[in-house]
N, C-alpha and C positions, 0 to 999 in steps of 0.2 A: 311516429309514436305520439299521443296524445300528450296534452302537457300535462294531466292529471297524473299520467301514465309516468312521466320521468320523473313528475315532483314524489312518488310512491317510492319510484327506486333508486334515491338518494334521500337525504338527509341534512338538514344543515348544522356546521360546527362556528364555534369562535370559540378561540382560547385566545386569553386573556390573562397577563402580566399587573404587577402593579406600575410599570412601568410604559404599556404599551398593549394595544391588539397586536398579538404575534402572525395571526392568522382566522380568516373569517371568510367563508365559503361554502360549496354543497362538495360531498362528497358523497360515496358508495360505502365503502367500509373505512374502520379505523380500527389499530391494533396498539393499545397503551399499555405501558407497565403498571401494575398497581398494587396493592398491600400482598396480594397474595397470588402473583403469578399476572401472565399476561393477558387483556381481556381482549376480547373483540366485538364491535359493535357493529351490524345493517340497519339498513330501515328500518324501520317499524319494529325496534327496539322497546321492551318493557321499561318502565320508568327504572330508575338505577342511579345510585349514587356511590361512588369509589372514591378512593382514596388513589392520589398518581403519585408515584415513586419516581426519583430521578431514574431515568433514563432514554429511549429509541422508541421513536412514535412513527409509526406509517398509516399513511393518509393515501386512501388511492380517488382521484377525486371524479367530479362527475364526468368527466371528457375522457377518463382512464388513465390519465399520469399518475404515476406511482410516485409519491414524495416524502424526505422524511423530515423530523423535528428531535430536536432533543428537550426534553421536561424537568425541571427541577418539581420539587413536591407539591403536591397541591390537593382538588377534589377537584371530580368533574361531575358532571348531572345528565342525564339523557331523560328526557321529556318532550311528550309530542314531537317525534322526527326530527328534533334538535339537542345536538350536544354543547355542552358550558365547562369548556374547562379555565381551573382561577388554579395559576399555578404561580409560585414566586421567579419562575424565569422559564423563559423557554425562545429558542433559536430554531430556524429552517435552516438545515443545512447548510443549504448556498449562503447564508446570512454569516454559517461560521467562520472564523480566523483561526486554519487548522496550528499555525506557529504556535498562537495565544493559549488554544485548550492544551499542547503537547507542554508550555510551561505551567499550568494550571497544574495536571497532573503529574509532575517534577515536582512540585512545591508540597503536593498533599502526599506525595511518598515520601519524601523526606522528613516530613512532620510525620508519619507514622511508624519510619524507620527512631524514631526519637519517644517511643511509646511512654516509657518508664517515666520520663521530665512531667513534675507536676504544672509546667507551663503549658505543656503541650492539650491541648481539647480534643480527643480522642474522637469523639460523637462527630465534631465539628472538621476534621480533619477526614475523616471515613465517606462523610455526606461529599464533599470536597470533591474526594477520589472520583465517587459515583459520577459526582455531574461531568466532572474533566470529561472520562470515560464515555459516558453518555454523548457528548458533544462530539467527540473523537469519531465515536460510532457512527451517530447520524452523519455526520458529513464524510464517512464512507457511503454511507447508503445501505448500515447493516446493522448490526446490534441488537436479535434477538427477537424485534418486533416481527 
């Protein structure tokens, strides 16, 4: 195959942490959560800006490994055959510490078993849940995407 030919049928991503590149590569397709259900993006994609919602990102990349990511909120951008996502957090799987997100999600149910206490951040407690969840999923290898 022509190298015009491969660079046609992939695409390239980075997402991007304020903390860190999470991940930055060519892929074939990508399947994200966002404001309003889940999207999915190929090559030669129309320009597009979303909004990403916590949760299970699958990446299947240019050699055909299927990978997944977990996403806290953010926007991403698809322009010219390249996608930008700026997200406040985001994990590959294998990167997660399944122990850590299963206390994650123990702590943001218990905080919402507590709904009524005006201590409690409701908003902030729910988003919590999402990401544990999220993180949980991906490093299943399932969640929706």
């Amino acid at each position: 195959m022509a190298e015009g030919a491969t660079q046609a049928a992939t695409m390239e991503i980075e997402v991007i942490s304020p903390d860190r590149k999470v991940y930055r590569g060519r892929i074939r397709s990508i399947v994200f959560p966002g404001a309003d259900g889940f999207f999915g993006v190929l090559p030669r994609h129309a320009p597009m800006i979303s909004l990403v919602e916590p949760g299970v990102t699958k990446i299947l990349e240019e050699a055909g490994k299927e990978r997944f990511m977990a996403l806290a909120r953010g926007f991403m951008e698809v322009r010219r055959n390249k996608l930008v996502f700026v997200v406040d957090a985001g994990e590959m799987a294998e990167e997660i510490d399944e122990a850590r997100a299963k206390a994650a999600l123990q702590r943001a149910r218990e905080r919402l078993e507590k709904r009524g206490r005006p201590d409690i951040d409701i908003p902030r407690a729910e988003y919590a849940l999402r990401r544990a969840l999220a993180r949980l999923r991906a490093r299943q290898g399932s969640g929706g995407a």
